[in-house]
mmCIF file as Biopython writes it, N, C-alpha, C and O atoms, coordinates in Angstrom:
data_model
#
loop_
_atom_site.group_PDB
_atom_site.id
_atom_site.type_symbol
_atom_site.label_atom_id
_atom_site.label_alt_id
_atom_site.label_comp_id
_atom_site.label_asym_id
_atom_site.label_entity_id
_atom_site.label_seq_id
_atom_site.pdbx_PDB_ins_code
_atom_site.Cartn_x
_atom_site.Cartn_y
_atom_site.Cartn_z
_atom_site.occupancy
_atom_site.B_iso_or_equiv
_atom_site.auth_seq_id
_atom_site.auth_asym_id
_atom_site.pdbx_PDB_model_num
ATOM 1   N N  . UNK A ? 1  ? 0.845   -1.179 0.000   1.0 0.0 1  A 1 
ATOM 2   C CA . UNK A ? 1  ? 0.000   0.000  0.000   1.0 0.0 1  A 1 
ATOM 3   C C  . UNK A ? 1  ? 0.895   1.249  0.000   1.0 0.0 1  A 1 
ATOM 4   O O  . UNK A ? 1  ? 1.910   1.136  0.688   1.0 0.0 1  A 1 
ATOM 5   N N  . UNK A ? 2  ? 0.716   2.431  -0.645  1.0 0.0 2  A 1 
ATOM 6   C CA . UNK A ? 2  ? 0.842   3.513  -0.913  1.0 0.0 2  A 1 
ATOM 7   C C  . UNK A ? 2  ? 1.346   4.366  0.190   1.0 0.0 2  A 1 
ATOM 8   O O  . UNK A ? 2  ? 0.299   4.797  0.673   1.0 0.0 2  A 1 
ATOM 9   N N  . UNK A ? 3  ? 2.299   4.855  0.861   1.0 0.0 3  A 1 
ATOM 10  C CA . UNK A ? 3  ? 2.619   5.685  2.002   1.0 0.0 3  A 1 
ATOM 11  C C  . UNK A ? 3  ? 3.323   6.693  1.286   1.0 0.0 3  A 1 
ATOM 12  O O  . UNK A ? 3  ? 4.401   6.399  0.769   1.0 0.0 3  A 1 
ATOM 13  N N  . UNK A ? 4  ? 2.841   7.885  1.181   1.0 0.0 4  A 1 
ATOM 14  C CA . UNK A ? 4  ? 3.904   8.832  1.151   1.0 0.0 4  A 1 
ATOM 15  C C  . UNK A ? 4  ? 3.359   10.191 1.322   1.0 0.0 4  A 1 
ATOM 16  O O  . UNK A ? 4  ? 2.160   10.444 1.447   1.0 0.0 4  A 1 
ATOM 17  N N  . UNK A ? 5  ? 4.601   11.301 1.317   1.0 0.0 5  A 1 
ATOM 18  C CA . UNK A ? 5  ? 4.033   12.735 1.854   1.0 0.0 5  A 1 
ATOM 19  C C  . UNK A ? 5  ? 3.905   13.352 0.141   1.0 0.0 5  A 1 
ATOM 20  O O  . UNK A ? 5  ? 4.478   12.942 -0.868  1.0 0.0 5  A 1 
ATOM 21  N N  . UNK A ? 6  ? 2.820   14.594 0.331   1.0 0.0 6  A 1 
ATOM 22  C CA . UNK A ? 6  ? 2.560   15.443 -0.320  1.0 0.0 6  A 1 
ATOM 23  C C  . UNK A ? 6  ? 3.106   17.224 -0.160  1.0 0.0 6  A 1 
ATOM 24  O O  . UNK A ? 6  ? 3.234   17.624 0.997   1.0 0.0 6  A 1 
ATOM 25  N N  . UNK A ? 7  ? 3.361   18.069 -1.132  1.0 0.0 7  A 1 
ATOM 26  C CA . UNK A ? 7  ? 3.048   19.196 -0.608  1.0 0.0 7  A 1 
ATOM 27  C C  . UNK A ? 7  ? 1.982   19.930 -1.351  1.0 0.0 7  A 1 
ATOM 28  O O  . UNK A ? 7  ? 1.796   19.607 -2.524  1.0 0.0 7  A 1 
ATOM 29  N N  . UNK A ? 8  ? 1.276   20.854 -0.832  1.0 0.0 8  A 1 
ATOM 30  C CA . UNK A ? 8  ? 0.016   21.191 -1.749  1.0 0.0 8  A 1 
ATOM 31  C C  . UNK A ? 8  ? 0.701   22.629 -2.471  1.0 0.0 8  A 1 
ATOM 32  O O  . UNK A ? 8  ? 0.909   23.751 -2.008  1.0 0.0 8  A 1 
ATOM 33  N N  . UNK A ? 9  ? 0.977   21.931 -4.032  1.0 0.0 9  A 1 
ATOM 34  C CA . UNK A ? 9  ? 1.447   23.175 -4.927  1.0 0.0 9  A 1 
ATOM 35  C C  . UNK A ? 9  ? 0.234   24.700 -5.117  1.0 0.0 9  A 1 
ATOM 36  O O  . UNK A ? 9  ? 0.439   25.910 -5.210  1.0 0.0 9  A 1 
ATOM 37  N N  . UNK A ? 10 ? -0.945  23.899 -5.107  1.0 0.0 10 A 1 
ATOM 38  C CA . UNK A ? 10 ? -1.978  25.284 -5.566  1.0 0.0 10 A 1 
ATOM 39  C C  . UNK A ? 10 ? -3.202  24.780 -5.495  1.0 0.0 10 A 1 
ATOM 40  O O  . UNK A ? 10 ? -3.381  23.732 -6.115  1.0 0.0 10 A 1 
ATOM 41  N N  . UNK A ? 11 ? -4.276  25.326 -4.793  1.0 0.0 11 A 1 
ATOM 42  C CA . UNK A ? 11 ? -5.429  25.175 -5.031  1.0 0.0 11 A 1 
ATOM 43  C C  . UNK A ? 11 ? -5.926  26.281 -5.876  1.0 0.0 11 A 1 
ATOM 44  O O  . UNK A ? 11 ? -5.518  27.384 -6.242  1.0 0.0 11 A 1 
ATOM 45  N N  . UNK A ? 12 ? -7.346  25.273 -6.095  1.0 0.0 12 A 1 
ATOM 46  C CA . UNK A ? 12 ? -7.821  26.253 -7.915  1.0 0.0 12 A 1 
ATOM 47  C C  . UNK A ? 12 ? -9.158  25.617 -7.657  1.0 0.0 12 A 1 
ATOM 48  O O  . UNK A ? 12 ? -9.430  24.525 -8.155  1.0 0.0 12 A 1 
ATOM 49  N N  . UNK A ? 13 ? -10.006 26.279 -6.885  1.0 0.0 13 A 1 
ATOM 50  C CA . UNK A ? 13 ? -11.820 25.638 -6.628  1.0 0.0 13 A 1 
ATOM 51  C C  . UNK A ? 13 ? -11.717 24.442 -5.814  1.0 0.0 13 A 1 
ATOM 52  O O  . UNK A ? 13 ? -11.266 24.441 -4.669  1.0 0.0 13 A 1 
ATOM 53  N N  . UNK A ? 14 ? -12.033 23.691 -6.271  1.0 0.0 14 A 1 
ATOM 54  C CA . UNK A ? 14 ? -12.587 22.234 -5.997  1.0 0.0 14 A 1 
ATOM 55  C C  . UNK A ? 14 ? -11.470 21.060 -5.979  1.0 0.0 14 A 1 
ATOM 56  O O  . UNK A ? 14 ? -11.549 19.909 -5.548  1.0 0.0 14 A 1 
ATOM 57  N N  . UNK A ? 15 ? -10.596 21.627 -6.486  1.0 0.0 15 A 1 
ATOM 58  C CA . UNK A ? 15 ? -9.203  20.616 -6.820  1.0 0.0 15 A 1 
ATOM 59  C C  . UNK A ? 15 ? -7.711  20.987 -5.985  1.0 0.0 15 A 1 
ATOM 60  O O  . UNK A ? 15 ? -7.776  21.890 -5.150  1.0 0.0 15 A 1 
ATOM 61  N N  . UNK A ? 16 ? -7.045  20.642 -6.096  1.0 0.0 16 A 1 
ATOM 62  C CA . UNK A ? 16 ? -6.010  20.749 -5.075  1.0 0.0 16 A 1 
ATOM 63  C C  . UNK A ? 16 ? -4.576  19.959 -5.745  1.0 0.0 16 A 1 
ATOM 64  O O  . UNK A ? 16 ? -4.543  18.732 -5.839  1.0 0.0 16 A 1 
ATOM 65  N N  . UNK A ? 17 ? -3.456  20.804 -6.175  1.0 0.0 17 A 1 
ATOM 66  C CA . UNK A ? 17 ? -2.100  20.033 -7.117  1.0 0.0 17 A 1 
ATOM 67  C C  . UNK A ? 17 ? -1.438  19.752 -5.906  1.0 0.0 17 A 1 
ATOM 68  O O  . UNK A ? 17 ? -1.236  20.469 -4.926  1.0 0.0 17 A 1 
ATOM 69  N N  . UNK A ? 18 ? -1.115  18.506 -6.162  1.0 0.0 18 A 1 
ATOM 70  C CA . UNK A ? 18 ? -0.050  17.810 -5.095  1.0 0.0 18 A 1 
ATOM 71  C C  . UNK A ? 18 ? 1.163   17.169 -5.515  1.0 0.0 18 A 1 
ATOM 72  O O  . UNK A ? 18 ? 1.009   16.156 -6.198  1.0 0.0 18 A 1 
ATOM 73  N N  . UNK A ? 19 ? 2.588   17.611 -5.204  1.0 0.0 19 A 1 
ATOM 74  C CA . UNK A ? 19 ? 3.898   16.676 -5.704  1.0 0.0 19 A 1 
ATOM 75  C C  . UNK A ? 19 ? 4.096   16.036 -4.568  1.0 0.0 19 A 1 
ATOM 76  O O  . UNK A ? 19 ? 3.772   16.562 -3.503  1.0 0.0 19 A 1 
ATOM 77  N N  . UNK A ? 20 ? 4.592   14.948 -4.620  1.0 0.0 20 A 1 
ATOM 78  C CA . UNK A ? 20 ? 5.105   13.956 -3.958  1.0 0.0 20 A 1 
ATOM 79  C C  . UNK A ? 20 ? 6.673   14.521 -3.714  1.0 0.0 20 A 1 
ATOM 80  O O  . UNK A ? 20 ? 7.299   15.017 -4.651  1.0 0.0 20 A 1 
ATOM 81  N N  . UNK A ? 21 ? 7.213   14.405 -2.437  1.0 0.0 21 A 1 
ATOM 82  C CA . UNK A ? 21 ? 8.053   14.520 -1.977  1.0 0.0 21 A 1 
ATOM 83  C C  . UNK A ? 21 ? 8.868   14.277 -2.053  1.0 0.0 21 A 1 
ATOM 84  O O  . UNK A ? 21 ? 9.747   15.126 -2.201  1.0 0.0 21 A 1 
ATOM 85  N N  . UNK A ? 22 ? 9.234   12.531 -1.990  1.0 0.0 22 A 1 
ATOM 86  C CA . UNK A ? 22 ? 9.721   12.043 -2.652  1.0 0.0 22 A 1 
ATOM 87  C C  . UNK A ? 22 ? 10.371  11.742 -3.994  1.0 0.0 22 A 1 
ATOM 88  O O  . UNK A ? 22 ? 11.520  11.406 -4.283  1.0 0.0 22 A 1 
ATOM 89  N N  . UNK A ? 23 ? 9.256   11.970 -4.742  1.0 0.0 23 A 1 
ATOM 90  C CA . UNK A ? 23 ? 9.673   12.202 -6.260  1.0 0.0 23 A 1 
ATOM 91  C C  . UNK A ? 23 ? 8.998   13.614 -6.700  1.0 0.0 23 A 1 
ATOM 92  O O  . UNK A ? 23 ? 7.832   13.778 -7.060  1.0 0.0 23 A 1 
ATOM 93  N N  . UNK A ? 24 ? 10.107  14.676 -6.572  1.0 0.0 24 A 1 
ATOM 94  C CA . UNK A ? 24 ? 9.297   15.629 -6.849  1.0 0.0 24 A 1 
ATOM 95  C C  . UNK A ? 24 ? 9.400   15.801 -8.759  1.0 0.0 24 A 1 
ATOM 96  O O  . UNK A ? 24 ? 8.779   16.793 -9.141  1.0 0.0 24 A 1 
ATOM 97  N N  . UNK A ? 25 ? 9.921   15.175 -9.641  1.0 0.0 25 A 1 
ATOM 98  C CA . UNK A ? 25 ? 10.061  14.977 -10.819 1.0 0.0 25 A 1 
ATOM 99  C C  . UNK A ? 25 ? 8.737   14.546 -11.466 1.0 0.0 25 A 1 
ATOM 100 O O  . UNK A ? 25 ? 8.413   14.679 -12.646 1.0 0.0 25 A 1 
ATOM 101 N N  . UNK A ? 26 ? 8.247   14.165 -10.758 1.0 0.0 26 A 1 
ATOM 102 C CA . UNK A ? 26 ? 6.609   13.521 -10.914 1.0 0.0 26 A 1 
ATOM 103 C C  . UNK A ? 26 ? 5.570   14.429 -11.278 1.0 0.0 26 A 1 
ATOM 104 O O  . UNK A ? 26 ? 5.656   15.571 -10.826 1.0 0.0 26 A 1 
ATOM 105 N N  . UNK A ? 27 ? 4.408   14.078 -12.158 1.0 0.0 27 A 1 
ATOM 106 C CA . UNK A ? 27 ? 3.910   15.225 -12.663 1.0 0.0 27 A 1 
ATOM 107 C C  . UNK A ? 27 ? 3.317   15.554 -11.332 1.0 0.0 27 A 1 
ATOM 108 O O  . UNK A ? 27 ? 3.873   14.912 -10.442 1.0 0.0 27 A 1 
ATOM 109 N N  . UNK A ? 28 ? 2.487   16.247 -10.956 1.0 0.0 28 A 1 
ATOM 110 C CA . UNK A ? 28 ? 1.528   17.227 -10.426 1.0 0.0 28 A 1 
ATOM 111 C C  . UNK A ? 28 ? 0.153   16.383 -10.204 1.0 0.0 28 A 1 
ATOM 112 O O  . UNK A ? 28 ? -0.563  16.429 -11.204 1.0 0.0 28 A 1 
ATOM 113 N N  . UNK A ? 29 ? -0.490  15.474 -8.918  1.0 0.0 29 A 1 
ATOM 114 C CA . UNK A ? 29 ? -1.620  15.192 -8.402  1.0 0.0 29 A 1 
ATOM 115 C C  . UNK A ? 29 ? -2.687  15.687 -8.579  1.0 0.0 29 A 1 
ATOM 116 O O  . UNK A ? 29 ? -2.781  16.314 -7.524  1.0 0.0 29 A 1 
ATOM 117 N N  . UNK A ? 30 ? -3.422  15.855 -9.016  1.0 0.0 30 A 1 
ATOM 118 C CA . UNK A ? 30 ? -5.157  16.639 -9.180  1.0 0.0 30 A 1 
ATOM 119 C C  . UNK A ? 30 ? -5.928  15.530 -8.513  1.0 0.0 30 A 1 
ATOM 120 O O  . UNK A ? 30 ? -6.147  14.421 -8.999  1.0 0.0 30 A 1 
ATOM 121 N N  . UNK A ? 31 ? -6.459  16.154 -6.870  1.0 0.0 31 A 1 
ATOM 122 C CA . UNK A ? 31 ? -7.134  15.813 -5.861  1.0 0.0 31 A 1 
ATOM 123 C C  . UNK A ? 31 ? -8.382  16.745 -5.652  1.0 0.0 31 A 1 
ATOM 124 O O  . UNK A ? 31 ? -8.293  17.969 -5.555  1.0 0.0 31 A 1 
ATOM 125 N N  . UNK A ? 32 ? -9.641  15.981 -5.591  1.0 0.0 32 A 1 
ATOM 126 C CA . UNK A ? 32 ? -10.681 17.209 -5.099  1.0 0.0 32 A 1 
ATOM 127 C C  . UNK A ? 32 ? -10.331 17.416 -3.617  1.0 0.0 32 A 1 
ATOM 128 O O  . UNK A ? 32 ? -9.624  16.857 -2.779  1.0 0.0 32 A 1 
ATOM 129 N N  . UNK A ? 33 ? -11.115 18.427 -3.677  1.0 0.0 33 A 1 
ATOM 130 C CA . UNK A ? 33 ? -10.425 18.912 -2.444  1.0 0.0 33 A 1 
ATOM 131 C C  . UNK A ? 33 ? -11.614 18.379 -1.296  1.0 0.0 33 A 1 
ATOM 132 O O  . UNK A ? 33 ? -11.276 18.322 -0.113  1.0 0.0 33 A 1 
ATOM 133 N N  . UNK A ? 34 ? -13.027 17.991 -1.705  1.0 0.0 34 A 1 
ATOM 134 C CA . UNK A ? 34 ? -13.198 16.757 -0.784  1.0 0.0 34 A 1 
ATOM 135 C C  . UNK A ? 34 ? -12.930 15.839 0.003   1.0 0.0 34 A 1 
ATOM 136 O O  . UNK A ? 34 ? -13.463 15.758 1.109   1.0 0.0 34 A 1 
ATOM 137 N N  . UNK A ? 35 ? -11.917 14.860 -0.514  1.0 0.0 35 A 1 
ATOM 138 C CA . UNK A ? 35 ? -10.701 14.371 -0.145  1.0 0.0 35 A 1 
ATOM 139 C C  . UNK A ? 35 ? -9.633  14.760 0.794   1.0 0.0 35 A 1 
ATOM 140 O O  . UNK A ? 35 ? -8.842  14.123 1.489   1.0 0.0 35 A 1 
ATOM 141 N N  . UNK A ? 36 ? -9.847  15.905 0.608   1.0 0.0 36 A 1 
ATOM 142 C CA . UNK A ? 36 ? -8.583  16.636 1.593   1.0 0.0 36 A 1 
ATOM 143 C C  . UNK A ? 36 ? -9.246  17.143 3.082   1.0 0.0 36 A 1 
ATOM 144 O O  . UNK A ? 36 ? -10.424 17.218 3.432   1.0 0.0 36 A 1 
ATOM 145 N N  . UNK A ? 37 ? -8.222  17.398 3.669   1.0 0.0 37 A 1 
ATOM 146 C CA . UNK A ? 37 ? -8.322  17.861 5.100   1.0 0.0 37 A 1 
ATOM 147 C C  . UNK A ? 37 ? -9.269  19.198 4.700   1.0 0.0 37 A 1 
ATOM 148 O O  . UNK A ? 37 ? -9.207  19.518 3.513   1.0 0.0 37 A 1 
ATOM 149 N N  . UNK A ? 38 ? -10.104 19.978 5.535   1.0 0.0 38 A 1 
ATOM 150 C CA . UNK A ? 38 ? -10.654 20.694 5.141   1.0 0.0 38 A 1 
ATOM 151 C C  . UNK A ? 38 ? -9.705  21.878 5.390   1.0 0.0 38 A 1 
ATOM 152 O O  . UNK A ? 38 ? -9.434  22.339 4.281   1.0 0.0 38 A 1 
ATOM 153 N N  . UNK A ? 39 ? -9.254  22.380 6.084   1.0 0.0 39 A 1 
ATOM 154 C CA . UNK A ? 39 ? -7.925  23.781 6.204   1.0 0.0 39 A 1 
ATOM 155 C C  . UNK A ? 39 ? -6.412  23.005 5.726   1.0 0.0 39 A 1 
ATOM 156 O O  . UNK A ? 39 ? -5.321  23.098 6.288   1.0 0.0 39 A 1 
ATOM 157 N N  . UNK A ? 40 ? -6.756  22.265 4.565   1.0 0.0 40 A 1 
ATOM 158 C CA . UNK A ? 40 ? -5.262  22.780 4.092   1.0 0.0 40 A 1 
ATOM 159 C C  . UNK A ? 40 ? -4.633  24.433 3.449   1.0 0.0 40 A 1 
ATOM 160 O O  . UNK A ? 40 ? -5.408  25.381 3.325   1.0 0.0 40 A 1 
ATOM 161 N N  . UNK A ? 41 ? -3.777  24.493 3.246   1.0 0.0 41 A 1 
ATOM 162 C CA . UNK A ? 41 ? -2.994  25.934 2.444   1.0 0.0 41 A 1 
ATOM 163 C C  . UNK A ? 41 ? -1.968  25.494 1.422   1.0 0.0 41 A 1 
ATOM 164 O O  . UNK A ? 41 ? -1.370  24.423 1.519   1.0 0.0 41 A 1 
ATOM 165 N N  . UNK A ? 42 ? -1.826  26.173 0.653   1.0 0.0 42 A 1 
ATOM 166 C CA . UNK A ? 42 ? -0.658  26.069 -0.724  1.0 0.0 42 A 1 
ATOM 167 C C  . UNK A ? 42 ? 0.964   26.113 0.263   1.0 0.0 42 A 1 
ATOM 168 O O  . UNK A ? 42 ? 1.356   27.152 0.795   1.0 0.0 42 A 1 
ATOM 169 N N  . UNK A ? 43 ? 1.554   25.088 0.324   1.0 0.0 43 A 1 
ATOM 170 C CA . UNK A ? 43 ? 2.775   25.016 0.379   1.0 0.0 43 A 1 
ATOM 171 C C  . UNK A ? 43 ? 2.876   23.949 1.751   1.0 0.0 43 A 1 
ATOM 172 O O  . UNK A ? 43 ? 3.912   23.702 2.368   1.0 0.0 43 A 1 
ATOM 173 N N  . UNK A ? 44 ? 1.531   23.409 2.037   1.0 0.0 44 A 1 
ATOM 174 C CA . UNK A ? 44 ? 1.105   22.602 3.286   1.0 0.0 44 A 1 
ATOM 175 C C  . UNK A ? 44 ? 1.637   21.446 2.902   1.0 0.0 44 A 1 
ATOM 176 O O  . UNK A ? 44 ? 1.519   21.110 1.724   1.0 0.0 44 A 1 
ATOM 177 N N  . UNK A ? 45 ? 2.067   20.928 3.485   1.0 0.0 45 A 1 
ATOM 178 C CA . UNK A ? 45 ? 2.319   19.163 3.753   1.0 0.0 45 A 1 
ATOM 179 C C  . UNK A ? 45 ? 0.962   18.613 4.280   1.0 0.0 45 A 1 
ATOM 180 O O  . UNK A ? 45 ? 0.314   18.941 5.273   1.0 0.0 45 A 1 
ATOM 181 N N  . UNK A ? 46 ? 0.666   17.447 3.082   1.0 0.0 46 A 1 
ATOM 182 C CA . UNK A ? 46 ? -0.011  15.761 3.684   1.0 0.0 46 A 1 
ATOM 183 C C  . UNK A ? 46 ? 0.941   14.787 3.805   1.0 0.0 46 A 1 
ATOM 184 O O  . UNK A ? 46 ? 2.069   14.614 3.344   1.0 0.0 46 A 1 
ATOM 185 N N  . UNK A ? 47 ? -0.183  13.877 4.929   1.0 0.0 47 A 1 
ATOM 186 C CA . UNK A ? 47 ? 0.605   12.148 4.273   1.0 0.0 47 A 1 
ATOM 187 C C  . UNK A ? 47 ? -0.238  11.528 3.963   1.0 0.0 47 A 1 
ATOM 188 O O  . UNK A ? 47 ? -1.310  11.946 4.400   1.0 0.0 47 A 1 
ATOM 189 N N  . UNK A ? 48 ? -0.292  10.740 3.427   1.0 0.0 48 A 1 
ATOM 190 C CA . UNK A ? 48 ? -0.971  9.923  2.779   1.0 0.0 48 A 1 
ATOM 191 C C  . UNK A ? 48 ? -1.182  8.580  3.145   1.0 0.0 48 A 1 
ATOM 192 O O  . UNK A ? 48 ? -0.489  7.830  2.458   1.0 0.0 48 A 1 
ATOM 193 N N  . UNK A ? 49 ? -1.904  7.981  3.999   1.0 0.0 49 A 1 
ATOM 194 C CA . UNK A ? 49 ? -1.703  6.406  4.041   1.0 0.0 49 A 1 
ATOM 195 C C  . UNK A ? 49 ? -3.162  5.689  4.083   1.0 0.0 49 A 1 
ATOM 196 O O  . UNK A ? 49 ? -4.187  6.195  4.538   1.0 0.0 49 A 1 
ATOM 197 N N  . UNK A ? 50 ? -3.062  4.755  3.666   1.0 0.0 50 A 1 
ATOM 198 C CA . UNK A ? 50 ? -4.340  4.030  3.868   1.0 0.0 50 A 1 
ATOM 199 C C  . UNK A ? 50 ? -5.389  5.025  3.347   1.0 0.0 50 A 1 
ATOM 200 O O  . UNK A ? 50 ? -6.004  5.697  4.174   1.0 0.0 50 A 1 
ATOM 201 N N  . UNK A ? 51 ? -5.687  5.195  1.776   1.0 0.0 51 A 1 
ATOM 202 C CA . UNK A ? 51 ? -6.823  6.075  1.556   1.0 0.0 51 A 1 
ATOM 203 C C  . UNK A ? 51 ? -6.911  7.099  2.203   1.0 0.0 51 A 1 
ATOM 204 O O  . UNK A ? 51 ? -8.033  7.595  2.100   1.0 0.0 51 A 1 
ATOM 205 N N  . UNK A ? 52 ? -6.238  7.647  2.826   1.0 0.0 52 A 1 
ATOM 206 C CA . UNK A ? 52 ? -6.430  9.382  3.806   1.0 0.0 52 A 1 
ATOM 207 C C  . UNK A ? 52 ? -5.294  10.016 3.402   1.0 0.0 52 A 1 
ATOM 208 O O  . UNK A ? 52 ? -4.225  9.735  2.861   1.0 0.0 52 A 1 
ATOM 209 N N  . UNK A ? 53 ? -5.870  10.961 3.838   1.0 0.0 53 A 1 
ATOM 210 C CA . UNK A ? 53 ? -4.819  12.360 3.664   1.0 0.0 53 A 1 
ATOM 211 C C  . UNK A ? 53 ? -4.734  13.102 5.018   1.0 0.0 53 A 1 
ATOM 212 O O  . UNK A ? 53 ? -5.833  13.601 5.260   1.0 0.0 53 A 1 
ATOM 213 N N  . UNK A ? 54 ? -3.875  13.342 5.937   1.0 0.0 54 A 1 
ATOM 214 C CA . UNK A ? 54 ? -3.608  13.879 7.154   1.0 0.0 54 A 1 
ATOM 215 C C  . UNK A ? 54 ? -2.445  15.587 6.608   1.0 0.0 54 A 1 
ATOM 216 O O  . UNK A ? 54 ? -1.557  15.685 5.761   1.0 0.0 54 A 1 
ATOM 217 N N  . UNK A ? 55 ? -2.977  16.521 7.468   1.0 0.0 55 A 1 
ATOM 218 C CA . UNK A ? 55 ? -1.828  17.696 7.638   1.0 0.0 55 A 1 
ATOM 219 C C  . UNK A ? 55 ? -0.933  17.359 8.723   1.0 0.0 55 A 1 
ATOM 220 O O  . UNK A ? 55 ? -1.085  17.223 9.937   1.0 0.0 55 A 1 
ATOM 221 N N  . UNK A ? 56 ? 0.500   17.221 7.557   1.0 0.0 56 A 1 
ATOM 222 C CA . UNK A ? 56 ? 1.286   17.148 8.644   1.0 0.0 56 A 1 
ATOM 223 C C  . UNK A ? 56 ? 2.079   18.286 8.938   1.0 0.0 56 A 1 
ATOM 224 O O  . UNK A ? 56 ? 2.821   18.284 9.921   1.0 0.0 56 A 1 
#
């Protein structure tokens, strides 16, 4: 299963760009922002595990 951190490049409405940390070479995540913690901010760290998204 999938473990890893995010940082949130930009929100834009309803959606939310996320690079992986890890590989920041990687294109760019498009997440609704449903999904997400409800007070994230642009330049915020998630993690990701088990289907969730946590601010870390």
């Amino acid at each position: 299963m999938l473990v890893c951190d995010y940082i949130v490049e930009s929100i834009d409405g309803d959606y939310a760009n996320l690079r992986r940390v890890d590989k920041p070479e990687e294109e760019l995540k498009l997440v609704a922002r449903a999904l997400l913690p409800e007070n994230i901010v642009e330049g915020g760290r998630l993690h990701y595990e088990m289907l969730q998204y946590t601010i870390v």
